[in-house]
C-alpha positions as CSV (number, residue, x, y, z in Angstrom):
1,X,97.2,75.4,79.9
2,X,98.8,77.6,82.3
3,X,95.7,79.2,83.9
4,X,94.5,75.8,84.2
5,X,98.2,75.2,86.7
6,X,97.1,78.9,87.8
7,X,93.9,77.8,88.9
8,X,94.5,74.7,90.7
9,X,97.2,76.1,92.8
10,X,95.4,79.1,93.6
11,X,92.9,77.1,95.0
12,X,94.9,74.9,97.2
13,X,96.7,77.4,98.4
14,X,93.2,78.9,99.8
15,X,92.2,75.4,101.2
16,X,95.8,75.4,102.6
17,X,95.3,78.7,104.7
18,X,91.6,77.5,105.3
19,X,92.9,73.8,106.4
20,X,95.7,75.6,108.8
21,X,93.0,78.2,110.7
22,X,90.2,76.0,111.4
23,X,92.1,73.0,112.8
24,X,91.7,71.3,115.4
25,X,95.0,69.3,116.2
26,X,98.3,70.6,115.7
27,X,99.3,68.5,112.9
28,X,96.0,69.7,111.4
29,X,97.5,72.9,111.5
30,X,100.8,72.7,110.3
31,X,99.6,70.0,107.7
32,X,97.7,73.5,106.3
33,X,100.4,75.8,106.8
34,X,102.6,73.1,104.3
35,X,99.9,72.7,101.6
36,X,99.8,76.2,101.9
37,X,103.6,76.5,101.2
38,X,103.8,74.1,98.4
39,X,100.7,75.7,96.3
40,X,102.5,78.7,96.6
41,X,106.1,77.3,95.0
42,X,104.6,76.4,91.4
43,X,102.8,79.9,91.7
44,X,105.9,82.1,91.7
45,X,108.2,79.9,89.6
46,X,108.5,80.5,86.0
47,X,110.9,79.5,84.0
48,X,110.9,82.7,81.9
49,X,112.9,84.9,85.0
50,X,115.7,83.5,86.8
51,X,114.6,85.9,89.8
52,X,110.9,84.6,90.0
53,X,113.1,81.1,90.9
54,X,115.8,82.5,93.1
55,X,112.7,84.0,95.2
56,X,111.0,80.3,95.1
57,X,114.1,78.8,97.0
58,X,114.4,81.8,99.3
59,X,111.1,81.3,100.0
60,X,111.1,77.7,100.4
61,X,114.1,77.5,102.4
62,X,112.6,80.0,105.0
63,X,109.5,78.2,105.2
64,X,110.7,75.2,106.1
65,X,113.5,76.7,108.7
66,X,110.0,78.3,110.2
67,X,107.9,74.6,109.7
68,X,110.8,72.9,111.4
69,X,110.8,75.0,114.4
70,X,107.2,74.6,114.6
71,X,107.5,70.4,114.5
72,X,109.9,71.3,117.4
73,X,107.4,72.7,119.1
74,X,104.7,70.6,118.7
75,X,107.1,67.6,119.7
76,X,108.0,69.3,123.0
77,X,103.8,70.0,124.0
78,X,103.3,66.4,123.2
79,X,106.2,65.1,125.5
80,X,106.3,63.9,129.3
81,X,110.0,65.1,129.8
82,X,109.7,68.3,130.7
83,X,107.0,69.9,133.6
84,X,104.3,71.5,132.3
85,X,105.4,75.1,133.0
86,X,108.3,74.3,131.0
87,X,106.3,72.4,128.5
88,X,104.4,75.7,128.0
89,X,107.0,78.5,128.1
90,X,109.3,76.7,125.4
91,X,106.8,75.1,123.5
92,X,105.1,78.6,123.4
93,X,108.3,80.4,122.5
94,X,109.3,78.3,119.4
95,X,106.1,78.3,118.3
96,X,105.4,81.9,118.2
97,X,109.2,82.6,116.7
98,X,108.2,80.4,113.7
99,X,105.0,81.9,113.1
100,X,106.8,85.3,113.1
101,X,109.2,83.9,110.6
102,X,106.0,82.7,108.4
103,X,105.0,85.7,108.4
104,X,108.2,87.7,108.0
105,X,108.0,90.0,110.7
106,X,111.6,91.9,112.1
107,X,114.1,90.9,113.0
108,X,113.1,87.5,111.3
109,X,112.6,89.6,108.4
110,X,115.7,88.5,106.3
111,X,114.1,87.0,103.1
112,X,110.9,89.0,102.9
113,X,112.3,91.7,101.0
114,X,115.0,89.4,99.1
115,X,111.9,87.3,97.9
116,X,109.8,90.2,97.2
117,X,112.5,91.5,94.6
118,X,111.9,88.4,92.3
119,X,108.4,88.4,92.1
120,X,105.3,89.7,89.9
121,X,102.9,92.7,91.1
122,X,99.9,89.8,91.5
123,X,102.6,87.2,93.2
124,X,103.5,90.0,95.9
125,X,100.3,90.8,96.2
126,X,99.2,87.8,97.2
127,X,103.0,87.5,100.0
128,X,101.7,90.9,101.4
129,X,98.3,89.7,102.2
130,X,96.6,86.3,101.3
131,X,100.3,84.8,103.1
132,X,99.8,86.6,106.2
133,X,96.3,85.2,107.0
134,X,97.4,81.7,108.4
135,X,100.2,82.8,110.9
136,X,98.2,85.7,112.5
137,X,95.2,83.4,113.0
138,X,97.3,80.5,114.9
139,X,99.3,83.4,116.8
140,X,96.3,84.8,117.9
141,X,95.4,81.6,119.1
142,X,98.1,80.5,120.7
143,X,99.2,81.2,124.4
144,X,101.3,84.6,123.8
145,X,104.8,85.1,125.1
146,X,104.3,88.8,126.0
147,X,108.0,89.9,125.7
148,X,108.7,87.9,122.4
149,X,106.1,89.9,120.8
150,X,106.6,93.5,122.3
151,X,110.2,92.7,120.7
152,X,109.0,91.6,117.3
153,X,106.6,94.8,117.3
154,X,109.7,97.3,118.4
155,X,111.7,95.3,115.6
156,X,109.1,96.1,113.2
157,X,108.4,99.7,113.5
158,X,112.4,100.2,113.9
159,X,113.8,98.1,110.9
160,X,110.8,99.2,108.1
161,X,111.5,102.8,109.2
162,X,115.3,102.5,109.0
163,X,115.8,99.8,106.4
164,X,112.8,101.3,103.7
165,X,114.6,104.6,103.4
166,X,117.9,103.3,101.5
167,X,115.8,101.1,98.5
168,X,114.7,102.5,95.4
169,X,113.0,99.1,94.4
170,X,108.9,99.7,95.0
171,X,108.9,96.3,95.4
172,X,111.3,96.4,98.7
173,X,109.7,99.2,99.9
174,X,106.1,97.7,100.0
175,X,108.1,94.7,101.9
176,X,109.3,97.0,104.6
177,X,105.7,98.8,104.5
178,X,104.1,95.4,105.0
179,X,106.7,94.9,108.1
180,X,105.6,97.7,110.0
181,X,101.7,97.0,109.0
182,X,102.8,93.6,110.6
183,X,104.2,94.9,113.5
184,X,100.6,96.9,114.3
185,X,98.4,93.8,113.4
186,X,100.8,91.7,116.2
187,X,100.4,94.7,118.5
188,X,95.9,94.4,117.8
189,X,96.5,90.1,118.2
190,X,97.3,90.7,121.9
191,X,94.3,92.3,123.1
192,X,91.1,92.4,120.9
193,X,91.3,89.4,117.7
194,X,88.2,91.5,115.8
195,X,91.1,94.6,115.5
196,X,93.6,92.8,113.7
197,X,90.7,91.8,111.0
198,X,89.6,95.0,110.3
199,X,93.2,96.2,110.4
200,X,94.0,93.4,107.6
201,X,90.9,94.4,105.6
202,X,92.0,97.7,105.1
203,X,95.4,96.9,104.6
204,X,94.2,94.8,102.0
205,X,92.0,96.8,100.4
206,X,94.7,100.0,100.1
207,X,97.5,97.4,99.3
208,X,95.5,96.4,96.5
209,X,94.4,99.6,94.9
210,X,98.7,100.3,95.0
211,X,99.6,97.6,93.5
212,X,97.1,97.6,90.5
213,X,98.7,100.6,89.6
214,X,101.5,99.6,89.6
215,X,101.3,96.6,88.0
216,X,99.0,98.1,84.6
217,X,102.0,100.9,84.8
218,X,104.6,98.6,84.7
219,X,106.1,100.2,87.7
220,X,109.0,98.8,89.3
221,X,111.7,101.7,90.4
222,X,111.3,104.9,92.0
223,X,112.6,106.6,89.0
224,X,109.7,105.5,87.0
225,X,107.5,107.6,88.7
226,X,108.3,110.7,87.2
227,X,107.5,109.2,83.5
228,X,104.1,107.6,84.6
229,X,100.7,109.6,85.0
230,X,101.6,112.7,83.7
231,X,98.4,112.5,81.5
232,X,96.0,111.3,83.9
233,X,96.3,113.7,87.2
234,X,93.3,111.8,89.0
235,X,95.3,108.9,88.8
236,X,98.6,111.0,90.1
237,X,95.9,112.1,93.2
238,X,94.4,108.6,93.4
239,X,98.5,107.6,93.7
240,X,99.4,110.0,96.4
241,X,96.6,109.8,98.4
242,X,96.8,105.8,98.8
243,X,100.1,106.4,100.6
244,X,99.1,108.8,102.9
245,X,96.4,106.0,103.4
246,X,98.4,103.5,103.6
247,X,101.0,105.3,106.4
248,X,97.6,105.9,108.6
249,X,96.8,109.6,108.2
250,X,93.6,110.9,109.2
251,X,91.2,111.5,107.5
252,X,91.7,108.5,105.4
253,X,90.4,104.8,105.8
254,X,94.2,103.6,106.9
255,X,93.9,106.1,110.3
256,X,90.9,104.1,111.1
257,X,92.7,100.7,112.5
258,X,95.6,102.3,113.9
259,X,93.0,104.7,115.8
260,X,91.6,101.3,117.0
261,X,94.8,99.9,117.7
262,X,96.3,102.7,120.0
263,X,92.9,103.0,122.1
264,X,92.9,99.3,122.9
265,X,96.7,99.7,123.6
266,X,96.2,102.7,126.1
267,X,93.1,101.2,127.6
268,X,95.6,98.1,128.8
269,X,97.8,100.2,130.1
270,X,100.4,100.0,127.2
271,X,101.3,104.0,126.8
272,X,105.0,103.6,126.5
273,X,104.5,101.2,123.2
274,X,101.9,103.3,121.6
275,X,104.5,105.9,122.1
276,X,107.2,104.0,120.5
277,X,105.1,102.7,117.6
278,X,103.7,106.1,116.4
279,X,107.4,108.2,116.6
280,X,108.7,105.2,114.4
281,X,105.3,104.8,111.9
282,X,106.1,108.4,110.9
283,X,109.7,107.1,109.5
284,X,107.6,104.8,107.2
285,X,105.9,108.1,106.7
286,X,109.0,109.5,105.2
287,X,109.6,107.3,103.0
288,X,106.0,106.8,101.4
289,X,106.2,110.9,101.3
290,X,109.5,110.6,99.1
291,X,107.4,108.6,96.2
292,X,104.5,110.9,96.0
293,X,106.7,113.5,96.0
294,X,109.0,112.1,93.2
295,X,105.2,111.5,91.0
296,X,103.5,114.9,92.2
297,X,107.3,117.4,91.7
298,X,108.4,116.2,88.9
299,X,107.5,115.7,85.6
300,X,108.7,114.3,82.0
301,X,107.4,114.4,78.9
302,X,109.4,111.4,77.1
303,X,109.0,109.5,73.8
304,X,107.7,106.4,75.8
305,X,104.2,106.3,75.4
306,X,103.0,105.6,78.6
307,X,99.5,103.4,78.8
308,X,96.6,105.5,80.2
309,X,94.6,102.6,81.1
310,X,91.0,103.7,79.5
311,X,89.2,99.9,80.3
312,X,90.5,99.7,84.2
313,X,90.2,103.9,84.6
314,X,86.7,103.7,86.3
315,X,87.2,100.8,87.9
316,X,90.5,102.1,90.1
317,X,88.9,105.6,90.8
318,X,85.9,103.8,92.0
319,X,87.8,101.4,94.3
320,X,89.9,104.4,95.2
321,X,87.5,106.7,95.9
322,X,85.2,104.3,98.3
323,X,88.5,103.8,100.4
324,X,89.9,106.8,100.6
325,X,86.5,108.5,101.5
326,X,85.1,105.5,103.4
327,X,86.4,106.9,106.8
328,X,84.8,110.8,106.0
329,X,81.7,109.5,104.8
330,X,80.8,107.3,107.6
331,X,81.8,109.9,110.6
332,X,79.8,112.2,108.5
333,X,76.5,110.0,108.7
334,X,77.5,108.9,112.0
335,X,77.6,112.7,112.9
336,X,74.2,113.4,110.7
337,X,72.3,110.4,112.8
């Protein structure tokens, strides 16, 4: 029966993101963004783990702080009070601060990571991605408040750098990696919409491969790395080279949207926050190099049999092996044509 409760909310809580970006009213919209939230509730609550349910109310109590401010918003567009230039500017700030609190981006970051600690490897994956879709559409629609953003995006790149190197928890620290991924997609929304897509889609895409690891592993703390993959070292390489992925080093697919990103960026004029956003990506750097390192250093043989994963083998190195080679391949043909 409960794949049956599974199913139903999965799929209102796609028709909630689907309802909230293709709306054409702003009650539309925030009418998605709340069926959205409440298909999500039932999904990480279980009675079974007291955490799962401490992370529901975190997360419930956030989203409604963020829903409120949005009403407020949507309250002050709609009324004759103000002028229209102050209609605009405040209506425009408080609606872009909530949908950076949807979305947990810094400094309105403070129940991502709390949230994250209670949940499953498929119920984070789906906060790190499938969550973020509705709130980066409708800010990418919206009239942008330049200096908000440039301050969410410094926030970003500054507290996932600082903040990701004191948790052992892989669960926190893919929170504070999805912070500064957020911080980049905000930084794409301002000038060119198709950026931030493909930037998602690859953040996706290396995001998933991650977390299927870790979940088949059982992999929750940094000090399980050392016991897991010792037998399978294409796995160990798969592992490693995700990261190095996934912090945007060439020549792997997660350089290719940041490459995008910082071209657009420079071609507006914005040098000094390219500048400030690379320095501060290669903290996250750090951090993601301390895992591998942890996994590729050192190694235990224990009594704990650890599961090799013989049915989902082939399927990860393939899925692996097209994303981490994606980027090669193609400058390759391109280079070949």
């Amino acid at each position: 029966m409960w794949y049956l409760n599974k199913m139903l909310f999965g799929s209102s809580l796609a028709l909630g993101t689907l309802v909230a970006a293709s709306s054409y009213s702003w009650m539309g919209m925030w009418m998605g963004l709340e069926i959205n939230l409440l298909s999500f509730i039932p999904l990480i609550s279980t009675s079974k783990n007291m955490y799962s349910s401490e992370s529901a109310l975190k997360y419930f109590i956030s989203q409604v702080l963020a829903s409120t401010i949005l009403l407020l918003a949507i309250i002050i567009l709609s009324s004759k009070v103000l002028t229209l230039m102050e209609q605009k500017l405040q209506s425009s700030l408080m609606f872009n601060t909530s949908l950076l609190l949807k979305m947990g981006a810094a400094p309105l970051h403070f129940w991502f990571p709390e949230v994250m600690e209670g949940l499953s490897w498929l119920n984070s994956m789906i906060l790190l991605t499938w969550q973020k879709i509705a709130p980066m559409i409708l800010l990418s629609y919206s009239s942008k408040t330049l200096v908000l953003l440039i301050v969410a995006i410094i926030s970003c790149m500054f507290v996932s750098g600082v903040m990701g190197q004191n948790h052992l928890s892989l669960r926190k620290i893919m929170a504070y990696s999805s912070i500064n991924h957020i911080g980049w997609m905000i930084a794409a929304t301002l000038f060119f919409e198709i950026i931030w897509m493909i930037y998602f889609l690859i953040y996706s895409i290396i995001t998933l491969n991650i977390i299927i690891l870790f979940k088949k592993l059982n992999l929750f703390f940094m000090k399980q790395l050392m016991l897991s993959m010792n037998h399978e070292p294409m796995l160990k390489i798969f592992f490693i080279l995700n990261f190095l992925s996934l912090g945007g080093l060439p020549p792997f697919l997660g350089f290719f949207p940041k490459w995008l990103t910082i071209q657009i960026m420079i071609n507006n004029n914005f040098l000094s926050l390219a500048v400030i956003m690379i320095l501060t990506t290669l903290a996250t750097l750090y951090f993601y190099m301390r895992m591998t390192f942890s996994t590729l250093v050192l190694s235990m043989n224990s009594f704990i049999q650890i599961n090799t994963l013989p049915s989902y083998k082939f399927f990860i190195m393939t899925t692996n092996l097209v994303t981490l080679a994606s980027l090669i391949l193609s400058t390759l043909i391109f280079n070949l044509l």
